[in-house]
ZAVEXTOR-661332 format. One record per residue (C-alpha): y, x, z; residue number from 1. Coordinates in Angstrom, 2 decimals, always signed. Example, Ala and Ser with C-alpha at 12.3 -4.5 7.8 and 13.67 -1.06 7.14 Angstrom:
% ZAVEXTOR-661332
-4.50	+12.30	+7.80	1
-1.06	+13.67	+7.14	2
% end
This chain:
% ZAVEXTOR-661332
+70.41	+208.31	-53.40	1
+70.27	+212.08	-53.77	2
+67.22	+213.97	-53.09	3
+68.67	+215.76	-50.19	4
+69.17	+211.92	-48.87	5
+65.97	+211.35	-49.47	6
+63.87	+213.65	-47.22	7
+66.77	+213.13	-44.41	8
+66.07	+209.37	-44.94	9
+62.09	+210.20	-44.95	10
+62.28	+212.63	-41.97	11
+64.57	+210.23	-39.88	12
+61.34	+207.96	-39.31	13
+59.53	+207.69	-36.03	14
+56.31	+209.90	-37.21	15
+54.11	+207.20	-34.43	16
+54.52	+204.23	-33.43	17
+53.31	+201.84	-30.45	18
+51.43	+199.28	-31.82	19
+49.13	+200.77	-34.98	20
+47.36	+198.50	-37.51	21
+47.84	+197.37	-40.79	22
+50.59	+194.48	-40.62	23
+53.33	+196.47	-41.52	24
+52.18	+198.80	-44.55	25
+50.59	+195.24	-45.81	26
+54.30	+193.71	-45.93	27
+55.88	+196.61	-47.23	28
+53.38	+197.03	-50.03	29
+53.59	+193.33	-50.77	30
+57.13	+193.31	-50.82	31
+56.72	+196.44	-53.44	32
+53.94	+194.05	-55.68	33
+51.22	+195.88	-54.56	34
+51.23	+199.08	-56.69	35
+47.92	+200.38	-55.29	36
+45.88	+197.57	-56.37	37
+46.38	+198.63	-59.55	38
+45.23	+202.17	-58.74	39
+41.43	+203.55	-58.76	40
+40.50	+206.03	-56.00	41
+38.43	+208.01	-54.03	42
+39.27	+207.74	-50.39	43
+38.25	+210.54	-48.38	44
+38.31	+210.94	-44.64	45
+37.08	+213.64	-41.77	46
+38.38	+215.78	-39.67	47
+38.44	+218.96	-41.44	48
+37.83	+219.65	-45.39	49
+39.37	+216.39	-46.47	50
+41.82	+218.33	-48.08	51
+40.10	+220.77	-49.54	52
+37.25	+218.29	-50.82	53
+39.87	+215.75	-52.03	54
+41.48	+219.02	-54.00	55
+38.34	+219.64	-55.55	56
+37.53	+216.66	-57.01	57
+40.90	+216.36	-58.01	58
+40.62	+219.39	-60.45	59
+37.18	+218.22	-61.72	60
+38.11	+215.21	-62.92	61
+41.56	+216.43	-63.71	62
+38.86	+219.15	-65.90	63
+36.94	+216.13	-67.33	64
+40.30	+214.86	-69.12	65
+41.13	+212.35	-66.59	66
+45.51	+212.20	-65.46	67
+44.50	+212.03	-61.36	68
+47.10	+211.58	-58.80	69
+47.02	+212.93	-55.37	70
+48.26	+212.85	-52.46	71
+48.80	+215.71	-49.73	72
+48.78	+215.39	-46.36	73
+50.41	+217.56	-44.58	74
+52.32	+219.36	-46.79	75
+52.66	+223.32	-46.87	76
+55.06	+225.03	-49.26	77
+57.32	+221.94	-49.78	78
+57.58	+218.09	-48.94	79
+57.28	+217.07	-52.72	80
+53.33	+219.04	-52.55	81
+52.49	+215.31	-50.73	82
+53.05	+213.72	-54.35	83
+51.00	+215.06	-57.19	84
+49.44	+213.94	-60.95	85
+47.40	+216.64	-62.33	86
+48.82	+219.91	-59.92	87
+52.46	+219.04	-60.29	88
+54.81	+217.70	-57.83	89
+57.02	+214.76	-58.33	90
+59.68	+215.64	-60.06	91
+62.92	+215.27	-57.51	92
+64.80	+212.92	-59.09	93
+61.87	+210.51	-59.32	94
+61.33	+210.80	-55.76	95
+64.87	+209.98	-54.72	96
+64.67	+206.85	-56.86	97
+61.27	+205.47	-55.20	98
+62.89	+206.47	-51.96	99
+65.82	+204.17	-52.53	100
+63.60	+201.17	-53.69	101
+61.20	+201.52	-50.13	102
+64.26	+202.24	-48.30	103
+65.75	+198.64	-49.19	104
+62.33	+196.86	-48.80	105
+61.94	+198.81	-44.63	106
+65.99	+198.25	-44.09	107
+65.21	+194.21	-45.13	108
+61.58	+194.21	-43.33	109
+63.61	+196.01	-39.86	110
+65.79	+192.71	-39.74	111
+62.50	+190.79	-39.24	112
+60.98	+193.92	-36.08	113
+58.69	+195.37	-38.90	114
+59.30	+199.20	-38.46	115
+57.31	+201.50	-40.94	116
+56.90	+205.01	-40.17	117
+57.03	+207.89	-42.14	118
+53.85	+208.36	-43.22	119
+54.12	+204.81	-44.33	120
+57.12	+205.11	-46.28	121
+55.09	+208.38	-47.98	122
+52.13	+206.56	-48.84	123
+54.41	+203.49	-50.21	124
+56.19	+205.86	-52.67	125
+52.59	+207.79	-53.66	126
+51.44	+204.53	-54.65	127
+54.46	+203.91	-56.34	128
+54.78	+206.78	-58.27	129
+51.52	+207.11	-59.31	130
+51.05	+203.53	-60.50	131
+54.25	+203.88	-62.50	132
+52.79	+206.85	-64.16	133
+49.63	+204.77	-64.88	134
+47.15	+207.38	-64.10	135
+43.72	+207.20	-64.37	136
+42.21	+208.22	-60.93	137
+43.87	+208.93	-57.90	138
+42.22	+211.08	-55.23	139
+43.30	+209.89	-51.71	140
+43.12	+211.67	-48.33	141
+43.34	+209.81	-45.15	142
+46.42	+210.93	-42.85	143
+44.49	+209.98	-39.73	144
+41.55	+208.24	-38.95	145
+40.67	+205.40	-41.28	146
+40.43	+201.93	-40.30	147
+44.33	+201.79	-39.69	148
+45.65	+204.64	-41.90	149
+48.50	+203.62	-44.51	150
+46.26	+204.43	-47.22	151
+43.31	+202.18	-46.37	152
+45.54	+198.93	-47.99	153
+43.71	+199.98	-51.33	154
+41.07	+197.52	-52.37	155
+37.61	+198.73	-52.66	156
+37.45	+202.53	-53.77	157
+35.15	+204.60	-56.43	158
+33.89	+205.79	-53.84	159
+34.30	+206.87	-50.05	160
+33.76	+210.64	-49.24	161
+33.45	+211.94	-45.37	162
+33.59	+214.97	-44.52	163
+32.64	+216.84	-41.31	164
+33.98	+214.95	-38.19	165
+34.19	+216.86	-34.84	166
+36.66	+216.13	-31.89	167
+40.58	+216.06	-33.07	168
+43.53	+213.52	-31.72	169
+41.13	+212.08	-29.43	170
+43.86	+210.13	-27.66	171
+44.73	+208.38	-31.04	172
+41.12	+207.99	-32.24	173
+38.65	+208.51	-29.21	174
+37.05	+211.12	-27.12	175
+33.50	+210.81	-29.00	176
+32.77	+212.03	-32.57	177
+31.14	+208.30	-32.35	178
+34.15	+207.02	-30.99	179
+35.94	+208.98	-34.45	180
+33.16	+207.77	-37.20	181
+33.90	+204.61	-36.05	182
+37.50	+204.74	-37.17	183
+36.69	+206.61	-39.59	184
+34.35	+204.16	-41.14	185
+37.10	+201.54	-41.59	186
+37.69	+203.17	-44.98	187
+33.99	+201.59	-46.17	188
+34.95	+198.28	-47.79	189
+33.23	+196.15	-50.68	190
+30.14	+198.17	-51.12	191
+31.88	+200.85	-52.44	192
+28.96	+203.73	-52.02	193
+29.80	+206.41	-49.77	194
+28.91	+210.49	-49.81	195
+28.55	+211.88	-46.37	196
+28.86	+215.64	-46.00	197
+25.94	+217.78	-45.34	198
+25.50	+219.27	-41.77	199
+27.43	+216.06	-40.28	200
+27.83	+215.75	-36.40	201
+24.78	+213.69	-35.44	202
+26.27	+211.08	-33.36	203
+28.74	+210.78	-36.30	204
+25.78	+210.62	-38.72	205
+24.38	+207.57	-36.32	206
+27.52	+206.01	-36.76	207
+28.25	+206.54	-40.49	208
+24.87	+205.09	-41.78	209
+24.80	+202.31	-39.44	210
+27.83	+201.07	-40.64	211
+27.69	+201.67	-44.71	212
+24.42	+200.03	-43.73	213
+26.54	+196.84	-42.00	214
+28.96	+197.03	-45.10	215
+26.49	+197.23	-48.27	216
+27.22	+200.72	-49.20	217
+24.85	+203.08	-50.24	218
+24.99	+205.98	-48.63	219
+24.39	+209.59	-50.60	220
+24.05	+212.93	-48.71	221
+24.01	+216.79	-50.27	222
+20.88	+218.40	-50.28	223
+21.52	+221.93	-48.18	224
+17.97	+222.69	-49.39	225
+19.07	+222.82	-52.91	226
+21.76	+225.08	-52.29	227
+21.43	+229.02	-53.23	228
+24.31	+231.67	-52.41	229
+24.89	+234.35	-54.68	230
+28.10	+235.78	-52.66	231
+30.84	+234.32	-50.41	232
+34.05	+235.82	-49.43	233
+37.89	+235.91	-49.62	234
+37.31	+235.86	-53.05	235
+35.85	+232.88	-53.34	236
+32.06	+232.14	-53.63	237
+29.38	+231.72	-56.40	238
+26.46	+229.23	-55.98	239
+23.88	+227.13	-57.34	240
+23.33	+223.63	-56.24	241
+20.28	+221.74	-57.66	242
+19.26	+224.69	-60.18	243
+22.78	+224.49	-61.79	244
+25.51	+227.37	-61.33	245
+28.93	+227.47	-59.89	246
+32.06	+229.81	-59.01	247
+34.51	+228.35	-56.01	248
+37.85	+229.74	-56.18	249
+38.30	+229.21	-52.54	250
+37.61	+231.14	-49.98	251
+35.33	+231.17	-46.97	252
+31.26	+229.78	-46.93	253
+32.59	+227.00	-45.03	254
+34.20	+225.63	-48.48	255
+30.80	+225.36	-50.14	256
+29.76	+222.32	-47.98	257
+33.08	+220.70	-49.00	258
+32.23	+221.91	-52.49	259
+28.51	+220.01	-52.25	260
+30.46	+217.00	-51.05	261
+32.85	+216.97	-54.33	262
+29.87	+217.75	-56.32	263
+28.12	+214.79	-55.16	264
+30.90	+212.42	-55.12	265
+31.88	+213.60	-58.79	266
+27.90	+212.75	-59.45	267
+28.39	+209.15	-58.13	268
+31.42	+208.74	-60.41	269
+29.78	+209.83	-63.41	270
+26.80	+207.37	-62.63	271
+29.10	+204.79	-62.80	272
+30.24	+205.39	-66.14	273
+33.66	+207.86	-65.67	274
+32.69	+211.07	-68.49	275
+32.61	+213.87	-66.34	276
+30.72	+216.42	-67.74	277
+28.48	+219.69	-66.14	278
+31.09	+222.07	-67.40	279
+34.07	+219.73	-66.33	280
+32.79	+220.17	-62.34	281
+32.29	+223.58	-62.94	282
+35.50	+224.25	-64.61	283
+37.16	+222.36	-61.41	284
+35.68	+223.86	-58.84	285
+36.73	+227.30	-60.63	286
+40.18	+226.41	-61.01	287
+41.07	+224.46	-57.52	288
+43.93	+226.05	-55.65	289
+44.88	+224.88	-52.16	290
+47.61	+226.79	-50.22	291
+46.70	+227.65	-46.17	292
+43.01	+227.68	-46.59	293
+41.60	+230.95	-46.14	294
+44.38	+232.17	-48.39	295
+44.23	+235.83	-48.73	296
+48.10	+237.02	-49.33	297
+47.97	+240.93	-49.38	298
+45.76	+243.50	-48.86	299
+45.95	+246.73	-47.31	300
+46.01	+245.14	-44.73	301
+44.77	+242.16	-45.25	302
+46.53	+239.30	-45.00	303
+44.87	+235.71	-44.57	304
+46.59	+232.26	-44.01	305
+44.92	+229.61	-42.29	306
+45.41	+226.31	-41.39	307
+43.10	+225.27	-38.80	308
+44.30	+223.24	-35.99	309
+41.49	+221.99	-33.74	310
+38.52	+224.00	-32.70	311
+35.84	+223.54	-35.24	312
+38.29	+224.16	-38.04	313
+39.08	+227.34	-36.21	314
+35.42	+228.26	-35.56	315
+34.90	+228.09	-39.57	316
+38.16	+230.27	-39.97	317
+37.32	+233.13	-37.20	318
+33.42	+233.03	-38.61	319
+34.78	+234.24	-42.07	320
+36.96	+236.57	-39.98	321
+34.44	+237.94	-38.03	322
+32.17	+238.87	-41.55	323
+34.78	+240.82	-42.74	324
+34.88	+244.77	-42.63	325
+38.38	+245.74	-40.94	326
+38.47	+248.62	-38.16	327
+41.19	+246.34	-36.40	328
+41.59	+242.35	-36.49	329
+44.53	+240.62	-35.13	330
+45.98	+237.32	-35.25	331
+49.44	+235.44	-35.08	332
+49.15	+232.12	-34.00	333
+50.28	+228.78	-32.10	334
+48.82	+225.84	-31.60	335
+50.57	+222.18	-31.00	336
+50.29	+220.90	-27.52	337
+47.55	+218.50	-27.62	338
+44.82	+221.14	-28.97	339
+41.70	+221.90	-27.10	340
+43.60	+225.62	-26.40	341
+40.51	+226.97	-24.32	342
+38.12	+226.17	-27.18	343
+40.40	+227.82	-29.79	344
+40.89	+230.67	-27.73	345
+37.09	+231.33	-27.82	346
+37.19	+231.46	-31.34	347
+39.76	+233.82	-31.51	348
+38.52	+236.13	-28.67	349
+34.97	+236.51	-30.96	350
+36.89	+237.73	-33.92	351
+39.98	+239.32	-32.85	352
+40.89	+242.57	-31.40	353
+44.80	+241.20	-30.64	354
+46.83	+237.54	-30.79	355
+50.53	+237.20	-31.08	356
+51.61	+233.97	-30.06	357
+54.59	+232.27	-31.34	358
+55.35	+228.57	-31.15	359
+54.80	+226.60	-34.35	360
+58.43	+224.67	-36.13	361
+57.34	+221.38	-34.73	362
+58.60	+219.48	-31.26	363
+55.32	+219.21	-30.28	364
+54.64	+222.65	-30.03	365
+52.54	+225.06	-27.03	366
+54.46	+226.92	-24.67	367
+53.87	+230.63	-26.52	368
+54.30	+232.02	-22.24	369
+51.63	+229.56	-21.15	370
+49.37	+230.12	-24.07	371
+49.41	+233.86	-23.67	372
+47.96	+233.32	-19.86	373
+45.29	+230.59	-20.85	374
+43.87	+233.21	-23.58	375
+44.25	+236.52	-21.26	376
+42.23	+234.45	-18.61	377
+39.32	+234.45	-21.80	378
+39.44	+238.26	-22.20	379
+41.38	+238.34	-25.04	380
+45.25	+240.50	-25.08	381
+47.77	+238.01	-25.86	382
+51.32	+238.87	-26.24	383
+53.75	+235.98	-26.79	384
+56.61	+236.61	-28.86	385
+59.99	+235.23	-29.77	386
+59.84	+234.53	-33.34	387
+57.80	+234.82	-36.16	388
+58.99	+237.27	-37.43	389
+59.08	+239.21	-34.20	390
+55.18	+238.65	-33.94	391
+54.48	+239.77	-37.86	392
+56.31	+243.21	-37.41	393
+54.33	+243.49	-34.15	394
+51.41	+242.70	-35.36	395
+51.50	+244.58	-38.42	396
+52.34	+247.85	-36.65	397
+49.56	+247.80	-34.93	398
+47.09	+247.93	-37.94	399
+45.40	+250.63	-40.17	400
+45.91	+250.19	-43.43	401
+42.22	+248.81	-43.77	402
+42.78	+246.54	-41.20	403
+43.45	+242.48	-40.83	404
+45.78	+240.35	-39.94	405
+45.44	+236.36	-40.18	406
+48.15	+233.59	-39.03	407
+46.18	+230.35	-38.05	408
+46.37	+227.12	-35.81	409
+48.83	+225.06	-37.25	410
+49.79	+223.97	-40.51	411
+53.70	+223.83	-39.37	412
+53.05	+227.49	-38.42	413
+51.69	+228.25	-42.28	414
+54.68	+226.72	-43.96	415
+56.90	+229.00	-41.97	416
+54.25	+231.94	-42.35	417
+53.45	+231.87	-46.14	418
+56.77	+233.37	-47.97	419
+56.62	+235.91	-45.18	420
+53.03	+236.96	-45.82	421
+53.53	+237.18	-49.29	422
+56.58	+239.36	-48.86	423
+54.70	+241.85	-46.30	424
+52.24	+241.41	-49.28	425
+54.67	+243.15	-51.74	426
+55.82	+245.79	-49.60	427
+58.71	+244.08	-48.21	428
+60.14	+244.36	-44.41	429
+59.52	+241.41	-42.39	430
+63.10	+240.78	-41.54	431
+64.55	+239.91	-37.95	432
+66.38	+236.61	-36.84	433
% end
């Protein structure tokens, strides 16, 4: 199998299926001798920040001396991002070669009505690759929910992190944040002790010590008293956190209570004996890189990259927005059907002067037309456009040279965004399709 045959193979799979639960990753991983339980991890779930938490202590311990694996989910620049040990991507031939041995397992398990999905197969070859590779550590981020996510086959993690939990694919997971801790809980498992983020949803909160309380799992929580801000911007932000100093590469406030969560996860991993050192954390936190979050790509204008999807993601996003100094703000986005549109659009209307809305690469995508009416009807100008493209060149003629413009509400939309950013970014003329 070539590589090429490999992502059509990967992308060929039903990305949902009817009945979820566990049954079939369980075979499949059986059938493949149970990599992960070989593996050590911290699982991390949420709505937003998972990522961007699960990155950071990724780079710490990677900092401390530790080989960590990681996984990505979704993927920005390229599929291989999804598959990582220590910041690189799995090589392509190595990914074509796990893809083979899963593909034989799912064609033999399809005989038998077992059907694995996508995300399935993805997580299969992860813990594959990574248990090949014998590393250390892996860091693991929840695709959706918890309970029955393909990565929650692992035995008993580290340790459990959760970051903020607010209302997103409420038909898969509920129409409460209750309703979504709940799920999300199904990742606590054999006392493993858990870090909650600070500022949590309070039903969530309810719901999250209740049941590490039900499940033996101590329960640790950042102390937002303990936290002083020396600056925050697209820069990145510098901090101290119980009387000890930090720098966070990445950008927007909303990243330091996803940096307090790593901190205090990394703090429950050194009690239990891994080395992980004070300059180690701050050396990760430092060095963490993470593509579509708050990602400035040019200036004069300024150009941002976002990937927030659902509204409290985008509330973060238009918040650091709003803070900065630009005469003129405007943003290029779309949004996948099953959003909370209205919501987002009263984000965006607080922060931006203009919206260009295109329709994200994805089959699930908003009507741009029927977008552009919902957000006029909020008092804020929406033009729909075409293309991409179309919307950056319209969009970017519309701005003083100390102005801003931002792409956000969709990761699908950033993967197609980024390369052009970065090109408007040099100089270069958004070109036409």
């Amino acid at each position: 199998m070539t590589y090429e045959q490999a992502l059509a193979y990967i992308h060929g799979r039903r990305r949902g299926l009817p009945k979820p639960g566990l049954a079939r990753m369980r075979e499949l991983m059986r059938r493949l001798g149970d990599p992960q339980d070989r593996l050590r991890c911290v699982h991390v779930t949420g709505t937003n920040g998972k990522g961007s938490t699960t990155a950071m202590v990724a780079a710490a311990l990677q900092a401390a001396g530790y080989r960590v694996g990681r996984n990505v989910s979704p993927f920005v620049l390229e599929f291989r991002e999804r598959f990582q040990i220590d910041g690189e991507m799995i090589p392509p031939a190595a990914l074509a070669a796990l893809t083979e041995r899963v593909k034989t397992v799912c064609d033999a398990m399809e005989g038998e009505g077992l059907y694995a999905s996508e995300f399935e197969i993805d997580t299969a070859i992860a813990f594959l690759w990574f248990a090949a590779e014998g590393v250390d550590l892996v860091c693991l981020e929840v695709g959706m929910g918890g309970d029955t996510d393909a990565t929650n086959v692992i035995p008993a993690p580290l340790c459990c992190a959760i970051t903020p939990i607010s209302l997103d694919h409420t038909a898969a997971l509920g129409p409460t944040t209750a309703a979504i801790a709940e799920r999300k809980c199904g990742i606590i498992k054999g006392g493993a002790p858990v870090v909650c983020c600070a500022g949590q949803d309070a039903a969530a909160l309810a719901v999250i010590r209740a049941q590490c309380a039900r499940r033996g799992s101590p329960l640790f929580l950042p102390d937002p008293e303990a936290l002083r801000v020396a600056r925050s911007g697209l820069s990145g932000s510098t901090f101290a956190y119980r009387g000890l100093p930090y720098a966070l590469s990445l950008a927007g406030e909303y990243q330091l209570q996803n940096a307090l969560t790593a901190i205090e996860v990394l703090r429950v991993l050194a009690a239990q004996g891994l080395a992980i050192s004070q300059t180690a954390i701050r050396a990760g936190l430092a060095a963490v890189r993470f593509p579509a979050r708050c990602e400035r790509l040019g200036e004069r204008p300024t150009l941002l990259l976002d990937g927030a999807h659902n509204p409290a993601g985008m509330a973060a996003f238009c918040r650091v927005v709003a803070a900065q100094d630009a005469p003129r703000k405007v943003a290029v986005t779309g949004l996948l059907r099953d959003k909370d549109a209205p919501e987002i659009g009263r984000s965006l209307a607080g922060a931006f002067d203009a919206l260009y809305l295109v329709a994200p690469p994805s089959e699930r995508a908003a009507d741009p037309a029927q977008l552009a009416a919902a957000f006029a009807a909020q008092g804020l100008p929406a033009t729909p456009c075409a293309s991409l493209e179309e919307a950056l060149a319209a969009a970017r003629a519309e701005l003083p040279p100390a102005g801003l413009l931002a792409v956000c509400g969709s990761l699908y939309l950033a993967s197609e965004a980024r390369p052009l950013l970065l090109a408007m970014g040099r100089g270069e003329r958004t070109p036409n399709r």
